[in-house]
C-alpha positions as MATLAB code, in Angstrom:
seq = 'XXXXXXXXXXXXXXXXXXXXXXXXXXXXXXXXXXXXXXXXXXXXXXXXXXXXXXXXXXXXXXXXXXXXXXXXXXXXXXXXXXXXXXXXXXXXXXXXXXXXXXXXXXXXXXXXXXXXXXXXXXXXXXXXXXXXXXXXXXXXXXXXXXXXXXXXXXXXXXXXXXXXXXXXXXXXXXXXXXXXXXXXXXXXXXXXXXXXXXXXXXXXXXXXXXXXXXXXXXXXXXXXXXXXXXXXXXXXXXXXXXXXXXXXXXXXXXXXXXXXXXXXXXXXXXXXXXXXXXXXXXXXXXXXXXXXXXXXXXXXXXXXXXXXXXX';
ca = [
       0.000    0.000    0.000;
       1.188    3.358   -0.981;
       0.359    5.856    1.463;
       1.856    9.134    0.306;
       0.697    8.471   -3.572;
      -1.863    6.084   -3.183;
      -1.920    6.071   -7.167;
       1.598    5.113   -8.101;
       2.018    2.669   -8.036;
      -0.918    0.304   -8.494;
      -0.570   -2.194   -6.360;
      -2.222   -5.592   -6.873;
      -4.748   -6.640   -4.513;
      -3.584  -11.097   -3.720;
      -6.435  -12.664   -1.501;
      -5.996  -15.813    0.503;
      -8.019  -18.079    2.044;
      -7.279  -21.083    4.110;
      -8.494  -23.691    6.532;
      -5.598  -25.134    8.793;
      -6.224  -28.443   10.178;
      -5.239  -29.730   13.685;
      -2.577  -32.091   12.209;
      -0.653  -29.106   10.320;
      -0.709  -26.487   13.745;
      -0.290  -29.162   16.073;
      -3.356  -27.390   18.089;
      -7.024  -26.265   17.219;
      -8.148  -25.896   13.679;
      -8.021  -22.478   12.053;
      -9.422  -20.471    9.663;
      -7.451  -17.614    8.027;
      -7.849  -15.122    5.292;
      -5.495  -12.405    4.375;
      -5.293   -9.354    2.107;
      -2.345   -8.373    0.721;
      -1.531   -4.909   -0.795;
       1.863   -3.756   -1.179;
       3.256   -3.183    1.953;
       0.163   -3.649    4.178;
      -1.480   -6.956    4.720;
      -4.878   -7.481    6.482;
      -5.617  -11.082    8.521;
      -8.596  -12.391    9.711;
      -7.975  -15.353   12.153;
     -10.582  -17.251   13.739;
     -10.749  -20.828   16.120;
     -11.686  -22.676   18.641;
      -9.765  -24.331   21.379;
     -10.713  -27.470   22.902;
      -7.451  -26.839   25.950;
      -4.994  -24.567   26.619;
      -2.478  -24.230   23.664;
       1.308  -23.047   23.570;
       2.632  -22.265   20.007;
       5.721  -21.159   18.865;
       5.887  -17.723   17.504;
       8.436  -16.518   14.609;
       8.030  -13.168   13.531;
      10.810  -12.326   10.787;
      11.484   -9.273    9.573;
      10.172   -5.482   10.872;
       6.785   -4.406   11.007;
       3.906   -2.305   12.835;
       0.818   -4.152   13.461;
      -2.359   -2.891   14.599;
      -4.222   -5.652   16.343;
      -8.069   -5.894   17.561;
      -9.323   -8.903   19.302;
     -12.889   -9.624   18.012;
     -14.149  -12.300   20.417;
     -12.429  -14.536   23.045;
      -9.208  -14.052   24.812;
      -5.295  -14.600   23.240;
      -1.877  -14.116   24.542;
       1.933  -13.753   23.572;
       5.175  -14.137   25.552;
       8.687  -12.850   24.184;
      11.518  -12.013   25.775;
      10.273  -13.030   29.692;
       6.895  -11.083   29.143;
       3.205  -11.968   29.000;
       0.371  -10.034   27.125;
      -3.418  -11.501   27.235;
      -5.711   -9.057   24.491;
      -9.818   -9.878   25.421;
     -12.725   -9.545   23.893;
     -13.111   -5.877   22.252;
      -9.506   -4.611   22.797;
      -7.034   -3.435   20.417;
      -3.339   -1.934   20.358;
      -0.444   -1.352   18.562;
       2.606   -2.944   18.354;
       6.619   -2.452   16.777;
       7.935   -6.092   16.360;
      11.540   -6.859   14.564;
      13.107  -10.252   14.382;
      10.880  -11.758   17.441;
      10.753  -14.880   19.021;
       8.109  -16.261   21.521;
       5.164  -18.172   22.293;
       1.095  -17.695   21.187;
      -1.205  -18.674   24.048;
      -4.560  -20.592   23.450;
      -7.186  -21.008   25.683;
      -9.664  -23.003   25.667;
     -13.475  -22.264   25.339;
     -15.608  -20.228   23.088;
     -14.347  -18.962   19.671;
     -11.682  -16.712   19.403;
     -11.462  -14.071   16.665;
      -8.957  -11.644   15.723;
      -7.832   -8.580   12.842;
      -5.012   -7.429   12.267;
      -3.287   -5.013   10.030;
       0.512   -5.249    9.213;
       2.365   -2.790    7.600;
       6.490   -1.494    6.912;
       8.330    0.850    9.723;
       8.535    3.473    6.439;
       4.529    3.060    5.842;
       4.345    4.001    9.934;
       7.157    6.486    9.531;
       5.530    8.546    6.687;
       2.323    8.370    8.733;
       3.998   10.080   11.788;
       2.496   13.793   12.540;
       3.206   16.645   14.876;
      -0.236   17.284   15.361;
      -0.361   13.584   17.062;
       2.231   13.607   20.042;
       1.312   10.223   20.287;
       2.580    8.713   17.334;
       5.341   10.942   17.521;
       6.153    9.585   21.124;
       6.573    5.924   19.401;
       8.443    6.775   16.968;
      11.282    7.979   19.189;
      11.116    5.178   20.798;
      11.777    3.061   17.358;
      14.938    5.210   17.189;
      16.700    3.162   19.765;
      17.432   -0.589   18.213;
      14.502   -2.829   19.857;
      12.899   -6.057   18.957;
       9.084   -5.613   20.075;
       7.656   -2.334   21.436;
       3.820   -1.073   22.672;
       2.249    1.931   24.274;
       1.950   -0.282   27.341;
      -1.969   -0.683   27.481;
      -4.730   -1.692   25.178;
      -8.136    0.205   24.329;
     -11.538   -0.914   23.284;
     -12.363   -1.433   20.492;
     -15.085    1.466   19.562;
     -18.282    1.032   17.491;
     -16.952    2.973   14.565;
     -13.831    0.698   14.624;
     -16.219   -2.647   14.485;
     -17.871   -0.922   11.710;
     -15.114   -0.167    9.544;
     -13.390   -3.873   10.326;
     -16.603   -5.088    9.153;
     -16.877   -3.053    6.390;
     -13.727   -4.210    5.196;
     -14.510   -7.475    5.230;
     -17.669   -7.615    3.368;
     -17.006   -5.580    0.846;
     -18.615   -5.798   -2.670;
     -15.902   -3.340   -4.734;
     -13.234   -5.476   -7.193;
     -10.429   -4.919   -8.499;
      -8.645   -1.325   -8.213;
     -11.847    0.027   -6.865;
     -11.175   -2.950   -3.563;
      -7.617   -1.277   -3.616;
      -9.069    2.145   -2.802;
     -11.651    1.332   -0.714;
      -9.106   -0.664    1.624;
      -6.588    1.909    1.661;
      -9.254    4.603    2.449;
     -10.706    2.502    5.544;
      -7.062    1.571    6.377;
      -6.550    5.374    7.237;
      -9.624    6.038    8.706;
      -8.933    3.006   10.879;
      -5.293    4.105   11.385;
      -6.225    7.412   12.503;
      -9.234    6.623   15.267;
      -6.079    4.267   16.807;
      -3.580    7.108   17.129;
      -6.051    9.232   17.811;
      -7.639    7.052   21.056;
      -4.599    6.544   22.168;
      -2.926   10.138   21.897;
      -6.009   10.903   24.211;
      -5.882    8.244   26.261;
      -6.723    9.150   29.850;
      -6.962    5.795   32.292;
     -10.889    5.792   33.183;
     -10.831    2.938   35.650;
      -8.548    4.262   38.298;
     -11.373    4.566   40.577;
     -12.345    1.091   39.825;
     -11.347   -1.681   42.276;
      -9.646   -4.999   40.929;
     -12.983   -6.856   42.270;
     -14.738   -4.404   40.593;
     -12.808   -4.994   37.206;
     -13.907   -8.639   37.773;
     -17.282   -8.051   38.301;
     -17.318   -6.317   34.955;
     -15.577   -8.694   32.769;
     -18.090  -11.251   34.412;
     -20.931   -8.471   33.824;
     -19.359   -9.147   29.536;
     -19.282  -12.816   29.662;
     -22.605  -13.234   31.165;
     -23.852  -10.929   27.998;
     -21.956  -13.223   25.583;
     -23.794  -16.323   27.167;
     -27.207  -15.458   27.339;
     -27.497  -12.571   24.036;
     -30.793  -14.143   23.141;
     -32.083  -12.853   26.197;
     -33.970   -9.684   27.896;
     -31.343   -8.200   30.262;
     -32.260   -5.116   32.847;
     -29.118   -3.155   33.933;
     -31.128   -4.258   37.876;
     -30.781   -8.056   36.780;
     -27.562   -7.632   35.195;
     -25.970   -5.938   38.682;
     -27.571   -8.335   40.787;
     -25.924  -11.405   39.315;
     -22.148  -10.129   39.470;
     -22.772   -8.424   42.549;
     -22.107   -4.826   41.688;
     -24.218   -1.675   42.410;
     -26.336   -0.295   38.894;
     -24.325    3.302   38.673;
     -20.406    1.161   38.966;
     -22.214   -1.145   36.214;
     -22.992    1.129   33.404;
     -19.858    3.828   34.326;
     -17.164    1.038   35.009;
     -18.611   -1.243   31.899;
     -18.252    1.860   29.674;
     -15.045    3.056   30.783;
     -13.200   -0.844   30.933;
     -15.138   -2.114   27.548;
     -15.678    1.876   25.163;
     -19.627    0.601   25.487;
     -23.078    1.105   27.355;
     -23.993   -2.206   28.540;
     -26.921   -2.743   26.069;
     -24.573   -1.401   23.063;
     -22.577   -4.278   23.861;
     -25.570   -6.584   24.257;
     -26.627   -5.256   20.704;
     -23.287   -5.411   19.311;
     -22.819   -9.541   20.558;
     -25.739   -9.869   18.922;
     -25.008   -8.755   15.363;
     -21.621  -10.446   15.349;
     -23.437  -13.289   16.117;
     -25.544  -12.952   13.275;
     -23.293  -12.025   11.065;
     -21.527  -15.296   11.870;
     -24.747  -17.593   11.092;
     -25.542  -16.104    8.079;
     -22.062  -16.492    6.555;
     -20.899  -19.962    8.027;
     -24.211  -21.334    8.593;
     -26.264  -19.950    5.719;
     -29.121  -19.673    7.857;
     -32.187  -17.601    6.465;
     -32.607  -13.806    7.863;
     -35.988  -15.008    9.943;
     -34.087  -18.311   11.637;
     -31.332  -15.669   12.291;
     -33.379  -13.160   13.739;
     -34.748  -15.562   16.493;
     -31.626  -17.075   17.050;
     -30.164  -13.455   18.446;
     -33.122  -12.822   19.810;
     -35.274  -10.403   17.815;
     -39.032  -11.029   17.833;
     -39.739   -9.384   14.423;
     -37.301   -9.914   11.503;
     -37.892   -5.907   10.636;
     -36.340   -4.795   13.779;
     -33.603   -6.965   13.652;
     -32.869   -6.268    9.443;
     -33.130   -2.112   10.994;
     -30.179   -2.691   13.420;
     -28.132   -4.866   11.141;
     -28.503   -1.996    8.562;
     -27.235   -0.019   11.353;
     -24.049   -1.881   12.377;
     -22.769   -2.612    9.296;
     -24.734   -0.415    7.058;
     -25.952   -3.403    4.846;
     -29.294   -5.408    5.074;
     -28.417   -9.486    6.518;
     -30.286  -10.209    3.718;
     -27.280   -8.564    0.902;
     -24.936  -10.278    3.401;
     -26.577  -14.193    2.842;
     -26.527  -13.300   -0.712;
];
């Protein structure tokens, strides 16, 4: 991907698909697909893990990668260190030449996106007007295998939308190429830009509190087919209704019941693309009583009808 003339040259667009079985990773079966463009390359990795997995990790090479963990929980070690990315976090990371270990666990499937791109596609992208970016980039001045701002952020709505948009797509050809590079940027820029105002929001949280949360978010991935009150909802983590929707906002970057919705749609989108199910069998199965409402906030997530999606 050419950033500076996005014209010149025109880069070919190579798109690969691939199921991994268990015999050739040695662990869980995986699906993969990847877009290539130049120097940037987008991956979509998705699996589930019937234990607790550890992988070797080789990462040739230098590169910037901008990460967002879709569903489930992941981790890395390199070096003597330990990172674990959740459900609806992202962050950015400088790796060069490293070695390590991926972490598996076990449990419901695990989803990921990535972006990769050169240290000169990141360098050219590097602004004054963002001292956060330019804070990382200094950093990159001193020889160094792996580097990251040292926390993750939620992933926002506008972010899922534009992953999503990505991904489903209709444009070909050089009109894919532009489209890509356009969201790239756009994607690129709400990253720097959440973290370059960054502000921890959970200082006043307590770590039980923080665990009260995360089990306020799995109990929402469980049971999305069902009516939840923010009363009910406190009651069975054991956590007062104010902490509940300020804590859940601040740890996860949404209200409780824009979480709820957005579980749902992912979930959707999953059954009609892998399970071809029809938009009506879908719409019960996230738990929408009329097929209109549920088409409405489909349209509204990711700004096509389930219907064009199944198609």
């Amino acid at each position: 991907m050419n950033i500076v003339q996005p014209l010149y040259p025109k880069h070919q667009i190579v798109e690969t698909r691939r199921l991994y079985t268990r015999e050739q990773t040695a662990g869980p079966e995986i699906s993969y697909k990847e877009i290539s463009m130049g120097d940037a390359r987008m991956l979509w990795y998705s699996y589930v893990a019937d234990k607790e997995y550890h992988m070797p990790m080789q990462l040739p090479g230098e590169r910037v990668e901008m990460h967002f963990k879709l569903q489930g929980r992941s981790g890395v070690s390199y070096e003597g260190e330990h990172y674990v990315m959740h459900t609806n976090e992202q962050s950015l990371f400088y790796q060069h030449d490293l070695e390590g270990e991926y972490t598996l666990f076990p449990g419901e499937k695990s989803a990921f996106f990535e972006v990769e791109f050169s240290r000169s596609v990141f360098e050219s992208l590097v602004t004054e007007e963002c001292p956060f970016l330019q804070q990382f980039s200094e950093k990159l001045q001193t020889p160094r295998h792996h580097l990251w701002p040292g926390h993750s952020m939620a992933i926002t709505p506008q972010m899922h939308m534009i992953i999503a948009e990505m991904s489903n797509t209709t444009y070909t050809g050089q009109m894919k190429r532009l489209f890509l590079e356009a969201k790239l940027i756009e994607l690129f820029l709400l990253q720097a830009s959440g973290f370059d105002q960054y502000t921890p929001c959970t200082t006043e949280l307590r770590s039980a509190d923080i665990e009260r949360l995360h089990a306020a978010r799995h109990y929402l991935e469980q049971h999305f087919m069902d009516d939840c009150s923010i009363i009910f909802l406190a009651n069975q983590v054991g956590i007062n209704q104010k902490k509940l929707k300020q804590g859940f906002k601040a740890l996860f970057g949404h209200t409780v019941f824009g979480y709820l919705s957005h579980v749902r749609m992912e979930k959707a989108r999953q059954l009609l693309l892998d399970e071809k199910k029809t938009v009506g069998e879908v719409s019960e199965l996230v738990g929408y009583q009329h097929p209109q409402h549920f088409a409405a906030a489909f349209k509204r997530k990711y700004n096509i009808l389930p219907g064009t999606l199944k198609n």
